[in-house]
Predicted model as a PDB file, atoms N, CA, C, CB and O in Angstrom, pLDDT in the B-factor column:
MODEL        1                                                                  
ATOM      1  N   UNK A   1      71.813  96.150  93.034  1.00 83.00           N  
ATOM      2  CA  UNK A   1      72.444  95.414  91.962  1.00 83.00           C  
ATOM      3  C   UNK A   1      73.166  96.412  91.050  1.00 83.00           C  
ATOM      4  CB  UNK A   1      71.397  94.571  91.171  1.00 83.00           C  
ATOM      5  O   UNK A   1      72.654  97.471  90.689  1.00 83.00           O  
ATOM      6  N   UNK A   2      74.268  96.039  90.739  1.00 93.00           N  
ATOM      7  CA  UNK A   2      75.438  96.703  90.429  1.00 93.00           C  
ATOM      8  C   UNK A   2      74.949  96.837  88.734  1.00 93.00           C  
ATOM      9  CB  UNK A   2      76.998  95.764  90.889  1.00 93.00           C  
ATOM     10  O   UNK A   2      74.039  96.069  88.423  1.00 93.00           O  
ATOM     11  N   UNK A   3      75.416  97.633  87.768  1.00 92.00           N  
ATOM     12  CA  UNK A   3      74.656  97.954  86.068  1.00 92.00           C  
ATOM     13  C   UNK A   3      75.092  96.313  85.653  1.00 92.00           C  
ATOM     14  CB  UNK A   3      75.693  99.639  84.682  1.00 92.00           C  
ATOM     15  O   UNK A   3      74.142  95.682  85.189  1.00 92.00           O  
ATOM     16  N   UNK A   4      76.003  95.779  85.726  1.00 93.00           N  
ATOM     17  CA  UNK A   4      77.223  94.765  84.915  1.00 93.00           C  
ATOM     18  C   UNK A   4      76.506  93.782  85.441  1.00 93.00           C  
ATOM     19  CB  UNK A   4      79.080  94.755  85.292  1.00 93.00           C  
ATOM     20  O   UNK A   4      75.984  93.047  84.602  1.00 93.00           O  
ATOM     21  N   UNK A   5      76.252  93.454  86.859  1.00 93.00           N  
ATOM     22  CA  UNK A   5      75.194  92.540  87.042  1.00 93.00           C  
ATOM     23  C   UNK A   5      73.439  92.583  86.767  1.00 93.00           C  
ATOM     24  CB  UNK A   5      75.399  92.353  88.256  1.00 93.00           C  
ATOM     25  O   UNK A   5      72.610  91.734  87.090  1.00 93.00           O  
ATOM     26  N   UNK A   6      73.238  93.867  86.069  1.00 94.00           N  
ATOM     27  CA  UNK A   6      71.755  93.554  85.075  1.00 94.00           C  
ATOM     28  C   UNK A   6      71.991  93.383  84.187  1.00 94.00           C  
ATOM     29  CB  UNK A   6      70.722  94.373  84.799  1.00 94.00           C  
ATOM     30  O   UNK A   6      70.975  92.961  83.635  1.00 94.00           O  
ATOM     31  N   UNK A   7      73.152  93.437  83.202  1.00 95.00           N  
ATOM     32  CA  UNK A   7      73.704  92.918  82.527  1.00 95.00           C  
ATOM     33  C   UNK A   7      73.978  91.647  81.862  1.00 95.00           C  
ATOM     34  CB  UNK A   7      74.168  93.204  82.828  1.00 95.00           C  
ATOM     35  O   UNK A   7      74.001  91.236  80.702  1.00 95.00           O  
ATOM     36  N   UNK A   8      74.185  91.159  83.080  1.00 94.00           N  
ATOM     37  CA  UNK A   8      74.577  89.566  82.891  1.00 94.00           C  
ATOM     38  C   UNK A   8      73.191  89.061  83.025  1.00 94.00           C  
ATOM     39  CB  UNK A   8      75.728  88.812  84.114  1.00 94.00           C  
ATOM     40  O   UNK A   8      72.713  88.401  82.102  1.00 94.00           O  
ATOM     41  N   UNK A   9      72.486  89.319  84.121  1.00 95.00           N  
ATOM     42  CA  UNK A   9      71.354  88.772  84.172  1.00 95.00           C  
ATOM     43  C   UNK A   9      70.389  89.121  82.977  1.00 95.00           C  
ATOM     44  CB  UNK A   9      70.862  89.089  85.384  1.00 95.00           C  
ATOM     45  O   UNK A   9      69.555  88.218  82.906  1.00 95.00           O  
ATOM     46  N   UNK A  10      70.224  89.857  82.233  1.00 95.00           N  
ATOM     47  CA  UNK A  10      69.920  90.079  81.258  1.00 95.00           C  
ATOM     48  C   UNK A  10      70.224  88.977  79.718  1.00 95.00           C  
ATOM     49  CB  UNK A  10      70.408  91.248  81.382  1.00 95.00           C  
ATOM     50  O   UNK A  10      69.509  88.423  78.882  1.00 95.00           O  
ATOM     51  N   UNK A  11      71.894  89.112  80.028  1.00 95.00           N  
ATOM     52  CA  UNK A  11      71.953  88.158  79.047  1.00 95.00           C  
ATOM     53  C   UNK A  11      71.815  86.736  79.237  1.00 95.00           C  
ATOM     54  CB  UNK A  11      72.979  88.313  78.513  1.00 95.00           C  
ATOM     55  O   UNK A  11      71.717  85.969  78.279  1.00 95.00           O  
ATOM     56  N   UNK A  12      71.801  86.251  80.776  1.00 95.00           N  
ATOM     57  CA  UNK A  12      71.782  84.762  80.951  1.00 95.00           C  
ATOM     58  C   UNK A  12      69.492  84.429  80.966  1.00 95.00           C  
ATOM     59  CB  UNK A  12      72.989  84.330  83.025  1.00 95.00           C  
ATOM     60  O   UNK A  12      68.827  83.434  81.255  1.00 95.00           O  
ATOM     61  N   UNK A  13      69.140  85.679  80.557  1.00 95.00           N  
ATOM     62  CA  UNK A  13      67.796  85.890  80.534  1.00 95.00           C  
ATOM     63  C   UNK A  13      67.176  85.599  78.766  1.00 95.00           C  
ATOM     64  CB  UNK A  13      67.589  87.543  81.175  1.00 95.00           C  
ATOM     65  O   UNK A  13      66.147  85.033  78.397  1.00 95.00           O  
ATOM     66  N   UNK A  14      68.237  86.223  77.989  1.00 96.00           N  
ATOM     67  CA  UNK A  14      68.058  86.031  76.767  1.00 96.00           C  
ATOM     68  C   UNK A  14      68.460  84.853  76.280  1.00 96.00           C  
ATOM     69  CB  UNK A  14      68.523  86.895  76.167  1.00 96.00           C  
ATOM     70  O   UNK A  14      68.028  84.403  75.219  1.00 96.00           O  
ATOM     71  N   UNK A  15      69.454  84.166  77.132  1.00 97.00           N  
ATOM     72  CA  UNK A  15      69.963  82.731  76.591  1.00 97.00           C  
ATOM     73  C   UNK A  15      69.016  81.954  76.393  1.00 97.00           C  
ATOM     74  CB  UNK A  15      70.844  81.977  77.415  1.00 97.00           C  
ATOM     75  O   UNK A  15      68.651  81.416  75.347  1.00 97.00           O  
ATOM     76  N   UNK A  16      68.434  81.872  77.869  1.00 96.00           N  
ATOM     77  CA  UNK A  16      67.413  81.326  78.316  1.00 96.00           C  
ATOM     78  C   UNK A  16      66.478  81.348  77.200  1.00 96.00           C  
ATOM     79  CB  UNK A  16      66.990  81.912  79.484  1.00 96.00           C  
ATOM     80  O   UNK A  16      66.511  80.402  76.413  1.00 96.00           O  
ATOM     81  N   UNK A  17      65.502  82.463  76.994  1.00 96.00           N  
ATOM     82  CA  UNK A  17      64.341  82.262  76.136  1.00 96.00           C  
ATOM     83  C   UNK A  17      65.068  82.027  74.582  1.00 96.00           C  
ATOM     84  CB  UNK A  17      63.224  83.689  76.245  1.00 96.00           C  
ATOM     85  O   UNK A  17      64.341  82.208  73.606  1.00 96.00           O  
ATOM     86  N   UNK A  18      66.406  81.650  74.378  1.00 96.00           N  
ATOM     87  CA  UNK A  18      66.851  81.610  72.779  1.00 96.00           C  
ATOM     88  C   UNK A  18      67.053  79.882  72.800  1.00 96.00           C  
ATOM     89  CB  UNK A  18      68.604  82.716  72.302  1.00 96.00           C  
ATOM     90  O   UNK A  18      67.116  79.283  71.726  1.00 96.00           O  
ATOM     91  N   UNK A  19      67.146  79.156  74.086  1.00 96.00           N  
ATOM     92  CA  UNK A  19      67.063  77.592  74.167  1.00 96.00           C  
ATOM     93  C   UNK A  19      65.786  77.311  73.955  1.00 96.00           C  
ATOM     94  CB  UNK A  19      67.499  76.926  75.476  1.00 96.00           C  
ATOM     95  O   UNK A  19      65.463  76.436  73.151  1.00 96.00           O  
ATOM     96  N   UNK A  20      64.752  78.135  74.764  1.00 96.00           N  
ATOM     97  CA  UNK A  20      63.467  77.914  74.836  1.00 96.00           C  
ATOM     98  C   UNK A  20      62.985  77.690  73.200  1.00 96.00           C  
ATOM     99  CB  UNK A  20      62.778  79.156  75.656  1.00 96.00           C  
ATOM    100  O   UNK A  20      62.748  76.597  72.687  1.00 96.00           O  
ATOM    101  N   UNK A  21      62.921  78.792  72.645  1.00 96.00           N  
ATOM    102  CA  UNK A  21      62.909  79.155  71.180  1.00 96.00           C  
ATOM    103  C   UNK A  21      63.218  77.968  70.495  1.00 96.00           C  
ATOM    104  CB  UNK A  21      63.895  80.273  70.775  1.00 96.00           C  
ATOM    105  O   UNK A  21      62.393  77.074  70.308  1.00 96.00           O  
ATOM    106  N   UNK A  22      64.780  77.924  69.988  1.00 96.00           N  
ATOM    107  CA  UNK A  22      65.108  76.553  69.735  1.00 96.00           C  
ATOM    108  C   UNK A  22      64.632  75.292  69.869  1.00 96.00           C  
ATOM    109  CB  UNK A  22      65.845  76.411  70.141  1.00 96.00           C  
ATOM    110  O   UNK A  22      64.243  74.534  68.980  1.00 96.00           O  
ATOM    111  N   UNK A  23      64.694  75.100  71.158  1.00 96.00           N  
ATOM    112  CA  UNK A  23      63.646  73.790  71.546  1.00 96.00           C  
ATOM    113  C   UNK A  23      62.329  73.485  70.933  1.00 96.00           C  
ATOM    114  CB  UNK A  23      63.225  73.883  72.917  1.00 96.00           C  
ATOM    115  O   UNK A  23      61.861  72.394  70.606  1.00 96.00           O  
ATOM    116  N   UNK A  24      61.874  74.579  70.854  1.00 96.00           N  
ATOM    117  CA  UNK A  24      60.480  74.320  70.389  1.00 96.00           C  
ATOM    118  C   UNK A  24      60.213  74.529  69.033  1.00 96.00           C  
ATOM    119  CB  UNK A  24      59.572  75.089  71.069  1.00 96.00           C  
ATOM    120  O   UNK A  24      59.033  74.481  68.683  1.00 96.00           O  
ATOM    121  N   UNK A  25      61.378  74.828  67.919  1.00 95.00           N  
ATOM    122  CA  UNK A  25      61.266  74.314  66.748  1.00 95.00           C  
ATOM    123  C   UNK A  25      61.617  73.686  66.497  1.00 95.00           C  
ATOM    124  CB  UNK A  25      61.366  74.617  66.071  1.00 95.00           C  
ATOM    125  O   UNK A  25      61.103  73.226  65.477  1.00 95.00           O  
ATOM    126  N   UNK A  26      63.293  72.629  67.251  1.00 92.00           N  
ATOM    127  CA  UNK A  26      63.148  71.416  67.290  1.00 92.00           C  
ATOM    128  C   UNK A  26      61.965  70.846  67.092  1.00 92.00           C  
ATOM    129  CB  UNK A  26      63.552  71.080  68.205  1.00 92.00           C  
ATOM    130  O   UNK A  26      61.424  70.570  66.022  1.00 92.00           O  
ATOM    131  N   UNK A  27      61.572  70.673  68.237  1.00 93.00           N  
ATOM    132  CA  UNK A  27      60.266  69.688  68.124  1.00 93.00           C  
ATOM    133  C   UNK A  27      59.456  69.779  67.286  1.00 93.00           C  
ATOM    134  CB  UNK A  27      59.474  69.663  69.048  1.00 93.00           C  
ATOM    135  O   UNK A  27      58.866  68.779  66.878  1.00 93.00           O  
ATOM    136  N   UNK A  28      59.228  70.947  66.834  1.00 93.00           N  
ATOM    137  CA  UNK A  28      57.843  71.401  65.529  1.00 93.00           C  
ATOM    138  C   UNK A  28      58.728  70.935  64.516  1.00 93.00           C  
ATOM    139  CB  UNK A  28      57.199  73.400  65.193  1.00 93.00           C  
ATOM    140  O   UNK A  28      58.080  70.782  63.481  1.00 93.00           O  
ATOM    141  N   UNK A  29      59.966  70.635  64.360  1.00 89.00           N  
ATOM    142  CA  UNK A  29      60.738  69.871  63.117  1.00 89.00           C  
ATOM    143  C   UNK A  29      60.540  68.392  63.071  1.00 89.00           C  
ATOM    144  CB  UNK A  29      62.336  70.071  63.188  1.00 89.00           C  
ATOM    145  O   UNK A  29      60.423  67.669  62.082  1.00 89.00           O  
ATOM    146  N   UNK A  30      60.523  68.053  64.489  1.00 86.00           N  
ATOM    147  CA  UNK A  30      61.002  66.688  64.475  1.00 86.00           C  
ATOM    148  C   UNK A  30      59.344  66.318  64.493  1.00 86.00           C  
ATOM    149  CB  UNK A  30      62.188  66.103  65.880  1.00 86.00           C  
ATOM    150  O   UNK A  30      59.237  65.271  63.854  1.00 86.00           O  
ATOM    151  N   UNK A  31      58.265  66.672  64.877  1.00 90.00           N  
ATOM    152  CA  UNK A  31      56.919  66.446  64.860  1.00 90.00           C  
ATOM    153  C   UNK A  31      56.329  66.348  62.870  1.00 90.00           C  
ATOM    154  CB  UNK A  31      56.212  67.924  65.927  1.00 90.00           C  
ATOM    155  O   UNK A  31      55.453  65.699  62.299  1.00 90.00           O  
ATOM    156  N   UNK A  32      57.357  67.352  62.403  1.00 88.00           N  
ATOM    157  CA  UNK A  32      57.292  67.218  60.345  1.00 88.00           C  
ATOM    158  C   UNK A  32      57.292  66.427  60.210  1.00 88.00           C  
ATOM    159  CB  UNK A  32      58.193  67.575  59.220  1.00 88.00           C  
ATOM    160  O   UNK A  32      56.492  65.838  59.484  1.00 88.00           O  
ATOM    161  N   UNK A  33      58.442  65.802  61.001  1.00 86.00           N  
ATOM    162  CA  UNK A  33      58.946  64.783  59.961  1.00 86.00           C  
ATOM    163  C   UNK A  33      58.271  62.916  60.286  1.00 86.00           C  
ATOM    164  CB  UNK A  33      60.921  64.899  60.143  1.00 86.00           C  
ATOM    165  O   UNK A  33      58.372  61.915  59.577  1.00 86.00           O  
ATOM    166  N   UNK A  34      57.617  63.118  61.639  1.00 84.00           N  
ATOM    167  CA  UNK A  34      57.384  62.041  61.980  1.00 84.00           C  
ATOM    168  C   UNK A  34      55.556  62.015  60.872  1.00 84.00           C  
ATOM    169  CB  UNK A  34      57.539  61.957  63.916  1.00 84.00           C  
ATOM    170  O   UNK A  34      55.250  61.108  60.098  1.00 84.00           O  
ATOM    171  N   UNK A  35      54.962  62.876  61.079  1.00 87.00           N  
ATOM    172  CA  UNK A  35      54.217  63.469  60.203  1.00 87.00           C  
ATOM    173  C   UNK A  35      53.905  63.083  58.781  1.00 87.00           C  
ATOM    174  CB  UNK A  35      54.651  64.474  60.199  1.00 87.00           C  
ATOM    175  O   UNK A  35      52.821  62.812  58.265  1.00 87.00           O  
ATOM    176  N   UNK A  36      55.329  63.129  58.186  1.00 87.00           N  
ATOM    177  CA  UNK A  36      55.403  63.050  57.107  1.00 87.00           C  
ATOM    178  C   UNK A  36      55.630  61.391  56.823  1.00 87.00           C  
ATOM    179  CB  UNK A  36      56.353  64.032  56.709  1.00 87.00           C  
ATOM    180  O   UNK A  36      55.425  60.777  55.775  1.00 87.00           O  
ATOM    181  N   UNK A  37      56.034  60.976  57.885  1.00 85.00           N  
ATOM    182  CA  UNK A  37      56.593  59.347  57.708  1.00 85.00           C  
ATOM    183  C   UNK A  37      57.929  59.637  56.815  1.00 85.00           C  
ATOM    184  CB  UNK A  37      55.312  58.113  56.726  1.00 85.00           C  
ATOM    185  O   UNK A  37      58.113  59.370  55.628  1.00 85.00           O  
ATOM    186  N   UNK A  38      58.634  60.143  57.568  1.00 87.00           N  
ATOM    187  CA  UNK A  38      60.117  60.441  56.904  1.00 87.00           C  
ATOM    188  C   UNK A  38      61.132  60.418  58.379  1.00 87.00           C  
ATOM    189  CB  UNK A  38      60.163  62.289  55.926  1.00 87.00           C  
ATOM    190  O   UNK A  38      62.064  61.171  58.662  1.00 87.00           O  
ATOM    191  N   UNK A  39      60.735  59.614  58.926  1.00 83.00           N  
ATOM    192  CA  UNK A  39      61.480  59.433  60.423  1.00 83.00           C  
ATOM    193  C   UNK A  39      62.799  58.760  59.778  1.00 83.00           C  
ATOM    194  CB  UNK A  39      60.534  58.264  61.776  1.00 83.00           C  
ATOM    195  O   UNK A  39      63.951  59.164  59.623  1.00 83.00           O  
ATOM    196  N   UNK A  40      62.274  57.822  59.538  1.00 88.00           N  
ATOM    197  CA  UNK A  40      63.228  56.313  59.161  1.00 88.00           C  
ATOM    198  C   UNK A  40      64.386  56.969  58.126  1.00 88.00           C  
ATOM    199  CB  UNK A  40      62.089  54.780  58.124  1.00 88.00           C  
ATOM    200  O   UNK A  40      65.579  56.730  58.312  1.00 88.00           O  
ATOM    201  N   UNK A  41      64.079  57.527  57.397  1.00 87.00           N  
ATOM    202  CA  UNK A  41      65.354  58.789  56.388  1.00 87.00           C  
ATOM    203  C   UNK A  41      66.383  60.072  57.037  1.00 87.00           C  
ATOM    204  CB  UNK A  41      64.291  59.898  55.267  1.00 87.00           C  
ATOM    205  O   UNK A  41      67.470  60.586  56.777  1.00 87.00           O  
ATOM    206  N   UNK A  42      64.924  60.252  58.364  1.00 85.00           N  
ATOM    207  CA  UNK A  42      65.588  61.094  58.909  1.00 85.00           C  
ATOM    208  C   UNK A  42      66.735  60.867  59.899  1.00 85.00           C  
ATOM    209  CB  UNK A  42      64.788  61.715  59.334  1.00 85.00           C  
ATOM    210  O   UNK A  42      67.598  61.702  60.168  1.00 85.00           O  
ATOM    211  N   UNK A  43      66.629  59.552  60.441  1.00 87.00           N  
ATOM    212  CA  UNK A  43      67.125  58.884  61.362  1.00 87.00           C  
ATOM    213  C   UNK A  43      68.501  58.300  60.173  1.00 87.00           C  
ATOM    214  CB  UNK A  43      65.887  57.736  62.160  1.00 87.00           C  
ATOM    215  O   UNK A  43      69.532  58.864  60.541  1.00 87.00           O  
ATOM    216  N   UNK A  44      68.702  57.659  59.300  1.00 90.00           N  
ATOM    217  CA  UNK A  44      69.606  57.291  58.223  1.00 90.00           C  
ATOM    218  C   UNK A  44      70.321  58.883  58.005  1.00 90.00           C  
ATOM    219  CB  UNK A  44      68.687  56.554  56.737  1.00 90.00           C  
ATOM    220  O   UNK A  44      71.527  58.825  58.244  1.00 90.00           O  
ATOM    221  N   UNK A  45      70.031  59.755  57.759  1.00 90.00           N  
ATOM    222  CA  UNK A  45      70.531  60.702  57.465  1.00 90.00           C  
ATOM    223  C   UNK A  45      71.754  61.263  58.848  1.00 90.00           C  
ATOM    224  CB  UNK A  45      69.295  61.548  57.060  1.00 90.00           C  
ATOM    225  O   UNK A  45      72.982  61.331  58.814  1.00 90.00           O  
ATOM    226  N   UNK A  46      70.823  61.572  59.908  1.00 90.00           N  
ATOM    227  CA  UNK A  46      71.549  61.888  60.647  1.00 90.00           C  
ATOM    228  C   UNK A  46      72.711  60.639  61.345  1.00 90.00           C  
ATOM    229  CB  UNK A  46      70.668  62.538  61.432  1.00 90.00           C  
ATOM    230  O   UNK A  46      73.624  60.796  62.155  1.00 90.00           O  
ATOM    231  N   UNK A  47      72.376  59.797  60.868  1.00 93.00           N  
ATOM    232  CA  UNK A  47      73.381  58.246  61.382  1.00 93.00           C  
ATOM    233  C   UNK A  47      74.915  58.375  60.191  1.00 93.00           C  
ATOM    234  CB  UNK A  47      72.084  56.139  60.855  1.00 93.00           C  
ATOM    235  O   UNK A  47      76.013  57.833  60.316  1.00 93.00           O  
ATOM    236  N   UNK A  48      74.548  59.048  59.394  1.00 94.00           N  
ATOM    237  CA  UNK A  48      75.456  59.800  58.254  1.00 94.00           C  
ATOM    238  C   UNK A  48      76.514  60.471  58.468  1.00 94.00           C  
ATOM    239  CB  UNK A  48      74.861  60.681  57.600  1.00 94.00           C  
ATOM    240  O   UNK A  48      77.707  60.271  58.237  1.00 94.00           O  
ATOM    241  N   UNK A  49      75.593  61.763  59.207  1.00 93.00           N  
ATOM    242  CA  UNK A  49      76.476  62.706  59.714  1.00 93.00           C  
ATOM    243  C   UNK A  49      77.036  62.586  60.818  1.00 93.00           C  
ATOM    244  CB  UNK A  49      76.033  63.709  59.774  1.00 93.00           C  
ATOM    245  O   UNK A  49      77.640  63.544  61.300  1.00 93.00           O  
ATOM    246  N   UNK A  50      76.966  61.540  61.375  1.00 95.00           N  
ATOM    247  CA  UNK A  50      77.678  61.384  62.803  1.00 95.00           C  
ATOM    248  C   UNK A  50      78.843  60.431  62.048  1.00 95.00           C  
ATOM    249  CB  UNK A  50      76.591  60.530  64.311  1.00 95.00           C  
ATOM    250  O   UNK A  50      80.000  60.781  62.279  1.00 95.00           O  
ATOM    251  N   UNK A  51      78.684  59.414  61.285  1.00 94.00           N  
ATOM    252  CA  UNK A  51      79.586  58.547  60.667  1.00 94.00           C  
ATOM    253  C   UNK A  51      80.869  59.389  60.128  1.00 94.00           C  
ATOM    254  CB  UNK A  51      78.829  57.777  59.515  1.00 94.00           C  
ATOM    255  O   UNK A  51      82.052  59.083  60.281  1.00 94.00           O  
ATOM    256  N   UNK A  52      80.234  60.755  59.324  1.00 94.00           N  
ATOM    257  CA  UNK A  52      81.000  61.274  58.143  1.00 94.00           C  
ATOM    258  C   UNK A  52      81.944  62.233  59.737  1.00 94.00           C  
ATOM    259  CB  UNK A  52      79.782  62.411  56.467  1.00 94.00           C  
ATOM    260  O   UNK A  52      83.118  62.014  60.033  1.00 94.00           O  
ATOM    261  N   UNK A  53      81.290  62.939  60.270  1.00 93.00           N  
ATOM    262  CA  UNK A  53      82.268  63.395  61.106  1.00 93.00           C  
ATOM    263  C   UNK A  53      83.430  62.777  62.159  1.00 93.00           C  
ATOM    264  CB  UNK A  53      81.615  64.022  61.672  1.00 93.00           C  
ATOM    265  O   UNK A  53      84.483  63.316  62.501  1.00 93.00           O  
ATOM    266  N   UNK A  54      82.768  61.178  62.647  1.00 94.00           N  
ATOM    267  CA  UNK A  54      83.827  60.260  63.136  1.00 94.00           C  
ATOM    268  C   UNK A  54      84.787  60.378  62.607  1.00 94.00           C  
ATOM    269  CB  UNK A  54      83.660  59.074  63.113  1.00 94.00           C  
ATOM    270  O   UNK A  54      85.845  60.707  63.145  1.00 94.00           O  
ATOM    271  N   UNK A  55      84.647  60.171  61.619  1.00 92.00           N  
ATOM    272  CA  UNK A  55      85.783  59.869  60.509  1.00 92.00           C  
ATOM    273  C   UNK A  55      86.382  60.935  60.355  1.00 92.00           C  
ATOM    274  CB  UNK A  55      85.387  59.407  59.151  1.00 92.00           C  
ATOM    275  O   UNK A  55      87.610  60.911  60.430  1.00 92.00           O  
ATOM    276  N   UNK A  56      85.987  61.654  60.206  1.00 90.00           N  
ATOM    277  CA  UNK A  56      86.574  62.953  59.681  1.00 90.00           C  
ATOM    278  C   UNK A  56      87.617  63.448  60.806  1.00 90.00           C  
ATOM    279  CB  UNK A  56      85.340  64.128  59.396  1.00 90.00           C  
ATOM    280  O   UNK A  56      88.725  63.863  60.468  1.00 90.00           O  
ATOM    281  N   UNK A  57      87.193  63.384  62.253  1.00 89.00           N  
ATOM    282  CA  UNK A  57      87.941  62.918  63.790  1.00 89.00           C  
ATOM    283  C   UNK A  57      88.850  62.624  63.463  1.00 89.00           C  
ATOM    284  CB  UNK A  57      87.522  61.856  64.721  1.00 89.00           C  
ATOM    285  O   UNK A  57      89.939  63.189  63.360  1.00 89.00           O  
ATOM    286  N   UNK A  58      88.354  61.299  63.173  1.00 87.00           N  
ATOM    287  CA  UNK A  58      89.430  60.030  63.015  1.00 87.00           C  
ATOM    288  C   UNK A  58      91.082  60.157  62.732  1.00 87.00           C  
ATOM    289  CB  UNK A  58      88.927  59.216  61.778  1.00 87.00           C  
ATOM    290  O   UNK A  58      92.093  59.910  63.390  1.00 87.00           O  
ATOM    291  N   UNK A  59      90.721  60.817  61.030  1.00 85.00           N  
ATOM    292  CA  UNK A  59      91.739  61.197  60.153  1.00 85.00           C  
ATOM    293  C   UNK A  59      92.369  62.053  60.522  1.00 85.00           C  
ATOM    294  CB  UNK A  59      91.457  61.491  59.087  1.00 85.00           C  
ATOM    295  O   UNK A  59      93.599  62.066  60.495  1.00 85.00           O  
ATOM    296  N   UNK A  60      91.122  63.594  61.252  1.00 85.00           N  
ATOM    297  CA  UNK A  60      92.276  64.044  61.997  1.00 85.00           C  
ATOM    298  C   UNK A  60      93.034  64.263  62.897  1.00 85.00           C  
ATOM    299  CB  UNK A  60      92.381  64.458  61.986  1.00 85.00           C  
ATOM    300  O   UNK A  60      93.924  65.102  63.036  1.00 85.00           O  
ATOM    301  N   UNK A  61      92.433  63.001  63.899  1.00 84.00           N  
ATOM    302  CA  UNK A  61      93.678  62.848  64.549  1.00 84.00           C  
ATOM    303  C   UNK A  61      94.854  62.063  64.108  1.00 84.00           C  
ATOM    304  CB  UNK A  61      93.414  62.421  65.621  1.00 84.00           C  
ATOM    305  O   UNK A  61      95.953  62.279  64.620  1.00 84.00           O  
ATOM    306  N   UNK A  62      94.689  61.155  63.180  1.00 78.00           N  
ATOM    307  CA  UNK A  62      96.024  60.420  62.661  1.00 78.00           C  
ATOM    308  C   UNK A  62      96.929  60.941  61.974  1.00 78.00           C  
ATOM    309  CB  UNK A  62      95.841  59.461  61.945  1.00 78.00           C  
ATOM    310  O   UNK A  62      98.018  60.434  61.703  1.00 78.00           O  
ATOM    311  N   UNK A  63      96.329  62.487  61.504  1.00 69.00           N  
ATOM    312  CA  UNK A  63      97.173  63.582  60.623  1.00 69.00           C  
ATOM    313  C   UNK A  63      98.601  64.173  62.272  1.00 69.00           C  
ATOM    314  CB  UNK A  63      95.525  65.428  59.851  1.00 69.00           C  
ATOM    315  O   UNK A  63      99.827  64.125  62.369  1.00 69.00           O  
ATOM    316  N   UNK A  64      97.520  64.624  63.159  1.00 64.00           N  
ATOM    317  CA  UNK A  64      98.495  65.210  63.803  1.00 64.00           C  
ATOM    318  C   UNK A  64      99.349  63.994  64.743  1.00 64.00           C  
ATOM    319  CB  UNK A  64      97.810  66.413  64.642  1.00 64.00           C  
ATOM    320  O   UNK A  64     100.321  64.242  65.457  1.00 64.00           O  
ATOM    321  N   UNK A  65      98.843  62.894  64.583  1.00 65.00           N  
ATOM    322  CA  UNK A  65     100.069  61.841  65.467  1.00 65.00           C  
ATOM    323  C   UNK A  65     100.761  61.531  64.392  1.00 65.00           C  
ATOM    324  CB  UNK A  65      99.572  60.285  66.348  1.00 65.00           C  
ATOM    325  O   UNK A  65     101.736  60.821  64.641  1.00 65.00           O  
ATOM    326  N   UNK A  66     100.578  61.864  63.058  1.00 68.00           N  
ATOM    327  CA  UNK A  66     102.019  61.542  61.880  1.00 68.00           C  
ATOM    328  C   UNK A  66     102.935  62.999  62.591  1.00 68.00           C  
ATOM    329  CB  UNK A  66     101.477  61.798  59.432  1.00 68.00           C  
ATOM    330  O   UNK A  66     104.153  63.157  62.662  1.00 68.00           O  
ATOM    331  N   UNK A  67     102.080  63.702  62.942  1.00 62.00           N  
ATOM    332  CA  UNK A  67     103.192  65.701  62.855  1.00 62.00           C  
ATOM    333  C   UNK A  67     104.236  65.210  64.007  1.00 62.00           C  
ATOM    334  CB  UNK A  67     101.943  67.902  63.716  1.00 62.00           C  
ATOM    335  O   UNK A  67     105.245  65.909  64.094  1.00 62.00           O  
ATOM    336  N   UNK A  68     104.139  64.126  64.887  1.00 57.00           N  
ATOM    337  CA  UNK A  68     104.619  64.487  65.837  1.00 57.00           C  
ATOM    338  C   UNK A  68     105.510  63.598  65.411  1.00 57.00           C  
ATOM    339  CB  UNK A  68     104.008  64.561  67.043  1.00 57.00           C  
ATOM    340  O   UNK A  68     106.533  63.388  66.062  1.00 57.00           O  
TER     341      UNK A  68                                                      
ENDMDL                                                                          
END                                                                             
């Protein structure tokens, strides 16, 4: 095995355990909050941010079909 390919494998090695990582404070987040009985806020909240960014889409795509 060539240096550039321990390399890569290396880094597709670190990806790996940095999803792993992630994942599992996901869950130790999302386990808080169910915990806490703050699901139902948490769930409103993030129904928010998907709304506020649609939109935000939205607009900008209607910005660049005015450019054209």
């Amino acid at each position: 095995m060539t240096k550039h390919e321990e390399f890569l494998w290396e880094v597709l090695l670190q990806e790996s355990e940095m999803k792993a990582e992630l994942t599992r404070l996901y869950f130790d987040c999302f386990t808080f909050i169910v915990k806490t009985e703050q699901l139902e806020a948490f769930q409103l909240q993030k129904k928010q941010r998907e709304d506020s960014r649609r939109k935000a889409l939205e607009e900008s795509c209607s910005i660049d079909e005015q450019e054209y």
